[in-house]
C-alpha positions in Angstrom: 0.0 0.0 0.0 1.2 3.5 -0.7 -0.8 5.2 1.7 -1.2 3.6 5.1 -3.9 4.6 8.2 -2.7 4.4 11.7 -5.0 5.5 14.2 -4.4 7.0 18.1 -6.8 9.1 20.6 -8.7 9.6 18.2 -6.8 10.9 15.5 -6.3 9.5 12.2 -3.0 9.4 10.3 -3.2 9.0 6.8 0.1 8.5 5.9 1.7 9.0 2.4 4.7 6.1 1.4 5.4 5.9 -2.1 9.1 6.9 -2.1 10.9 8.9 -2.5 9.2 12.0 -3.1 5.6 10.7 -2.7 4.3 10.7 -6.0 1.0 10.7 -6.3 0.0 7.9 -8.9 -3.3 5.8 -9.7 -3.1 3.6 -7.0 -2.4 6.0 -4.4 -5.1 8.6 -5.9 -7.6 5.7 -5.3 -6.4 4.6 -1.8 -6.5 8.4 -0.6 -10.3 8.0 -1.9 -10.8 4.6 0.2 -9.6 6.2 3.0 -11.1 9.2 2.9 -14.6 6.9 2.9 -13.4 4.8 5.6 -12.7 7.6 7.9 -15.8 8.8 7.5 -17.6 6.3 8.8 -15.4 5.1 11.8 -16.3 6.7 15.3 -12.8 5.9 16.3 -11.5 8.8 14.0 -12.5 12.4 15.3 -9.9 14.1 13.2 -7.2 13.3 10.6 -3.6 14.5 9.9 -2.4 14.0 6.6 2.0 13.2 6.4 4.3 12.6 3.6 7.2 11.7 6.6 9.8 13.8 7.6 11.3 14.2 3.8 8.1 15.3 1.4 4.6 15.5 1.6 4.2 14.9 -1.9 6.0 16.2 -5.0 3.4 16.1 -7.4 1.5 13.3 -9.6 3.5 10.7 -11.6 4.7 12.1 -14.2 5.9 8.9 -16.3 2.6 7.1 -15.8 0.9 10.6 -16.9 3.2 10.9 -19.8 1.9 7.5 -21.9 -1.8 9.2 -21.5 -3.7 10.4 -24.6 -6.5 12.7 -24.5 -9.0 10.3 -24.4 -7.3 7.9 -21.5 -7.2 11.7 -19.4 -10.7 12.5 -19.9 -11.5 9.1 -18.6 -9.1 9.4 -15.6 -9.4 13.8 -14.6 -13.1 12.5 -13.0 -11.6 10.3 -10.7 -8.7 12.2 -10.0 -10.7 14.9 -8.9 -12.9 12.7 -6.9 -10.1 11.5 -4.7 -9.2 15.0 -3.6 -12.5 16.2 -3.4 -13.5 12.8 -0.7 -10.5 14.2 1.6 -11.7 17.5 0.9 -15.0 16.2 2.4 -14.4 14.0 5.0 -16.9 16.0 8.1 -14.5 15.6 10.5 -11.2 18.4 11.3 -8.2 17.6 8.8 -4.7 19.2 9.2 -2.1 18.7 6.8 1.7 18.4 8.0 3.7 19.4 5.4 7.5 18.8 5.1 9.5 19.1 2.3 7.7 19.7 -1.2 4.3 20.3 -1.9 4.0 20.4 -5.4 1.3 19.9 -8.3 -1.0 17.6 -6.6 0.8 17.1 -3.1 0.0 21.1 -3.2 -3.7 20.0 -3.9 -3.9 17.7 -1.5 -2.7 20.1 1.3 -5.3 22.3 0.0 -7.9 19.7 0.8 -7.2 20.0 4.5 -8.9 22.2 7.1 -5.7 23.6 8.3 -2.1 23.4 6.8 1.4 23.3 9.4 4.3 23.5 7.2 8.1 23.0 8.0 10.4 25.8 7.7 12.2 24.0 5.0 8.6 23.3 3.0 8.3 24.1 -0.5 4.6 24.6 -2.1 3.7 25.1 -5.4 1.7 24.9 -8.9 4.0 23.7 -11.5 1.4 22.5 -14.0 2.4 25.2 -16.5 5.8 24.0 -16.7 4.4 20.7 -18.5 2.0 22.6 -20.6 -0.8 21.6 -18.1 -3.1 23.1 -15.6 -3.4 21.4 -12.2 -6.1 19.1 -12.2 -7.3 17.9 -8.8 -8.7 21.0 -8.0 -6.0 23.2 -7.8 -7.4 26.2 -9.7 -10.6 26.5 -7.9 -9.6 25.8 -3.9 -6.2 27.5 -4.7 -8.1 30.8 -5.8 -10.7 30.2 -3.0 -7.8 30.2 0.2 -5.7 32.3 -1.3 -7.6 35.0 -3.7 -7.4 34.9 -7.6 -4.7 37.0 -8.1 -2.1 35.0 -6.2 -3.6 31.9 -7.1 -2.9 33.0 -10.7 0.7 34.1 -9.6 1.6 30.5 -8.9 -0.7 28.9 -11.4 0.8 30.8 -14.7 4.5 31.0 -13.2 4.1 27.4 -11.8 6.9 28.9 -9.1 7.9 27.3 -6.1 7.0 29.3 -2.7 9.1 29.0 0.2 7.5 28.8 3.4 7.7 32.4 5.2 5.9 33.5 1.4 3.5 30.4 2.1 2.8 31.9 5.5 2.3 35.4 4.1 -0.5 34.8 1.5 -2.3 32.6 3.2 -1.3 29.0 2.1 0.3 27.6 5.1 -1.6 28.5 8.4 1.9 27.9 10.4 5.4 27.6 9.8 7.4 25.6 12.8 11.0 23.8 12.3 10.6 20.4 10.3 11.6 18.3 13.1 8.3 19.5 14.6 5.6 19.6 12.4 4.1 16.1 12.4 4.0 17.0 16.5 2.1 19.9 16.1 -0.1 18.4 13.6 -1.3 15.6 15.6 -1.2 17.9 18.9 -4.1 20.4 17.0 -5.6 17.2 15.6 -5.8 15.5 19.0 -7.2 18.6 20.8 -10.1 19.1 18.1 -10.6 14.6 18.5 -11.9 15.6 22.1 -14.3 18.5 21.0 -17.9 18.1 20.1 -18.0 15.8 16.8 -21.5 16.8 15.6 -21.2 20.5 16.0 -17.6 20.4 14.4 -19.1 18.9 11.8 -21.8 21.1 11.5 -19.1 23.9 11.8 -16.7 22.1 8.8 -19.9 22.1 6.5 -21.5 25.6 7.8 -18.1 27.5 6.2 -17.6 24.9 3.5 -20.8 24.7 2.1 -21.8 28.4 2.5 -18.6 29.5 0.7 -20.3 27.9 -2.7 -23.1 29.7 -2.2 -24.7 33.3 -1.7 -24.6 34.8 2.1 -28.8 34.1 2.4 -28.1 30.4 1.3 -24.8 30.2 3.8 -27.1 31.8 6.9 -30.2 29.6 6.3 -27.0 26.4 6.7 -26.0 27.9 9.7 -29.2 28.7 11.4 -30.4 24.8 10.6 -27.2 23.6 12.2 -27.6 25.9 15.3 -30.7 24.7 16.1 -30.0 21.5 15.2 -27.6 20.7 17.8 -30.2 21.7 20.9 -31.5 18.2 20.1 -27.2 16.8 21.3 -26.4 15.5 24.4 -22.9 17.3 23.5 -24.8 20.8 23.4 -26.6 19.7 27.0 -22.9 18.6 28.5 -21.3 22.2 27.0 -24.2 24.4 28.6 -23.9 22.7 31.8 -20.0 22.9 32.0 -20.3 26.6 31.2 -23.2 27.3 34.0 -21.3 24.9 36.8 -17.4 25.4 36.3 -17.1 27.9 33.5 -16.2 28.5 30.0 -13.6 25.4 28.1 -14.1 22.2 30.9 -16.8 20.5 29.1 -16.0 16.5 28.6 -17.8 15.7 25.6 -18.9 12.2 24.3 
């Protein structure tokens, strides 16, 4: 297997092992897809971290398999391709990616899948589609513009430039920049504090933002209002009001 589940307290590692630069074939595109379904379903997984090791997160999609593809074998394949990064991008539960080393063409996609991004000081992220006469494929042009804006987005899509980390940091592409040696430890330390939250009203909160962000701001309120009162009917919500009233704000021991 090139992609491999280990789970503990909660929190889900989906680890990436393809070496040596993580490349992010078929059969890996399809496992990330299985995975993405099975977490979804197991109660035993609050939240996920996604890894590449201490070396790479991922440096892109294969390029040799890629380059014996016609036109017709891609417009068979770009559906699923998409559909594997768009099942982590869904998975209801919090998802940080740790990245380390290069993030490139579809390792940069996947990243962009996650909730929240943790990058190593060393990281490298980019868009290098252009640079092979492409455009990236698994969704890079639309959640890049979405995190980051259009006009940086573009900046990286028609240059296909690498971005070092501090720059990452800056536009908004990396949500925090710690040494390498650290970043799978911070990763699983945000995922493991989110596992012990409220899992229905993080849900709710993951698809409140998500959702809404497709749509106009009367759409996005009438999702949020059907969550909030939603969740009066969780024993979560009961157990969070009770905490606040009895020993104040943050104790609550959720279920």
């Amino acid at each position: 297997m090139t992609v491999h589940l280990e789970v503990a307290e909660g929190v889900g590692t989906v680890r990436l092992d393809r070496p040596p630069m993580n490349a992010l074939d078929i059969a890996t595109q399809d496992r990330l897809r299985e995975l993405a379904d099975e977490i979804t379903h197991r109660a035993d997984i609050r939240s996920v971290v996604i890894w590449g090791g201490e070396k790479v997160f991922a440096a892109g999609a294969d390029i040799k398999e890629m380059q014996h593809m016609d036109h017709a074998a891609m417009v068979a394949r770009s559906r699923g391709l998409q559909d594997s990064f768009t099942a982590v991008a869904r998975i209801p539960k919090p998802v940080v990616a740790a990245v380390t080393g290069y993030a490139l063409g579809g390792g940069c996609e996947l990243a962009l899948c996650a909730d929240f991004r943790i990058a190593a000081d060393t990281a490298k992220l980019g868009q290098p589609e252009i640079l092979l006469g492409l455009i990236p494929g698994a969704g890079g042009t639309q959640r890049l513009a979405r995190l980051v804006g259009p006009s940086k987005a573009k900046d990286l899509i028609f240059t296909g430039r690498q971005v070092k980390a501090d720059e990452a940091l800056a536009i908004g592409l990396v949500d925090r920049v710690v040494p390498a040696a650290e970043v799978y430890e911070r990763a699983h330390a945000w995922a493991a504090r989110l596992a012990a939250g409220p899992a229905i009203a993080l849900r709710a909160a993951k698809e409140a933002v998500d959702t809404g962000l497709e749509t106009d701001i009367d759409t996005g309120l009438a999702i949020e209002r059907n969550w909030f009162a939603g969740l009066f009917a969780t024993q979560d919500r009961e157990i969070g009001m009770r905490s606040f009233v009895e020993d104040g704000p943050g104790k609550a021991k959720f279920v």
